[in-house]
C-alpha positions in Angstrom: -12.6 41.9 -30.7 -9.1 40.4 -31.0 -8.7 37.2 -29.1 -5.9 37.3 -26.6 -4.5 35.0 -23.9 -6.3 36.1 -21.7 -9.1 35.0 -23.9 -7.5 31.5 -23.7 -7.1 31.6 -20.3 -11.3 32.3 -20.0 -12.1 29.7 -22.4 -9.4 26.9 -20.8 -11.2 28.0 -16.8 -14.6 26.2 -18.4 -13.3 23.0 -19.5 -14.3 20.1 -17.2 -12.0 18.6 -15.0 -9.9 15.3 -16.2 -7.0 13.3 -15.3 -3.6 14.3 -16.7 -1.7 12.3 -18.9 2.1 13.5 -17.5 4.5 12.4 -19.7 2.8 10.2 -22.2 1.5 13.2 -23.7 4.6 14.8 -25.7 5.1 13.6 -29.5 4.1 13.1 -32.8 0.2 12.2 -33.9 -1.8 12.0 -36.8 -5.0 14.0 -36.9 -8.2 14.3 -39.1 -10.2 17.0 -38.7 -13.1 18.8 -40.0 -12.7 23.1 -41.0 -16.3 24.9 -41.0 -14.8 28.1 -42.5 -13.8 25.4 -45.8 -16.7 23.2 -45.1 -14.0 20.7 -45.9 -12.4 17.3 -43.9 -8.4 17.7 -43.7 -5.6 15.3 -42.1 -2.7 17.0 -40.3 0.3 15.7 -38.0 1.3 17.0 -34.6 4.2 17.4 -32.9 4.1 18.4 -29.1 7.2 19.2 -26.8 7.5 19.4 -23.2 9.4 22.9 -22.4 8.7 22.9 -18.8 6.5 21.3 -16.4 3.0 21.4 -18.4 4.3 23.8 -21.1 4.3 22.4 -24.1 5.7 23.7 -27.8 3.1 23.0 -30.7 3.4 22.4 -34.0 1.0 21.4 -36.4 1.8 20.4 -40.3 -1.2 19.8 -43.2 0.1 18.0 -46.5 3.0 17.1 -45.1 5.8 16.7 -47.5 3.2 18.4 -49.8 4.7 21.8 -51.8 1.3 23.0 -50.3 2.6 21.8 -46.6 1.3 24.5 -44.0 3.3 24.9 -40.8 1.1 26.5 -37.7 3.2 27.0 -34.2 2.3 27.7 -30.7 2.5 27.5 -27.3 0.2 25.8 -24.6 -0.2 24.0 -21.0 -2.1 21.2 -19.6 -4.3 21.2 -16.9 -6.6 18.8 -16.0 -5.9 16.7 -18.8 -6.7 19.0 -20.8 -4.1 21.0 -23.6 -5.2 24.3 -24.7 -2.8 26.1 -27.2 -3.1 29.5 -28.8 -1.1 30.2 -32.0 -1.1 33.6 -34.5 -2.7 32.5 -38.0 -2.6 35.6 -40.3 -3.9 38.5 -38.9 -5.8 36.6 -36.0 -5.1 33.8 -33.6 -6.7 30.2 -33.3 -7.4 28.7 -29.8 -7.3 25.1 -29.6 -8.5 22.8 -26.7 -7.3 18.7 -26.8 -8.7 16.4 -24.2 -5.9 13.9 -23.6 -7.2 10.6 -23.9 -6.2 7.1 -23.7 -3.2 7.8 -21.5 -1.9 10.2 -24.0 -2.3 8.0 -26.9 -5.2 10.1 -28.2 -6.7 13.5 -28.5 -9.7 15.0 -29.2 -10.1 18.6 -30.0 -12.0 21.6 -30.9 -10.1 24.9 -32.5 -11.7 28.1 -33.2 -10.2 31.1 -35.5 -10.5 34.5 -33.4 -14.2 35.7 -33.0 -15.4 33.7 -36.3 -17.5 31.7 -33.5 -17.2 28.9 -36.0 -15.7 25.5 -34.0 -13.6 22.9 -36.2 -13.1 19.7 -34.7 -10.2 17.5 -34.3 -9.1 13.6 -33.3 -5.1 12.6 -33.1 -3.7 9.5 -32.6 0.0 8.3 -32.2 
């Protein structure tokens, strides 16, 4: 089964209520994460834009300024301090839920690639 939005919209109606961060949560942050699928740790930057109110455009960039740079885009909303995205990766699509922390100074995520039902993890900071 190909994950959808209305996947994301399942997954996102389970995460526990939190504050939300408003406008301290749009810009750039620095991530290290962890990818089960490579069994590998990986750092990443992230860029997040405010389209409309609690829309946001994402854009995520491993080895930056790297020839081996990869570029993932998507689109998400926040809801309870809490930003789930969904982007196409390939074939399949990724869902990825941040908990905005710190007054938007921080996030903490978990990503998933379709129905693999493997779970990387994620922290960001400005």
């Amino acid at each position: 089964m190909m994950p959808s939005i209305k996947m994301l919209a399942v997954l996102f109606a389970v995460v526990p209520t939190l504050g939300y961060a408003g406008d301290h949560f749009s810009g750039k942050y620095y991530c290290n994460g962890y990818d089960p699928s490579t069994s590998s740790n990986y750092d990443a930057r992230l860029e997040i834009t405010e389209t409309e109110d609690r829309i946001y455009q994402w854009r995520w960039i491993s080895h930056d300024g790297d020839q081996n740079a990869v570029t993932l885009e998507g689109t998400g909303f926040v809801r309870d301090g809490v930003f789930a995205a969904a982007f196409k990766q390939g074939a399949g699509y990724v869902i990825q839920l941040y908990t905005i922390k710190d007054h938007g100074d921080s996030l903490s995520g978990e990503w998933m690639v379709g129905a693999s039902g493997m779970i990387g993890r994620e922290e960001c900071n400005r």
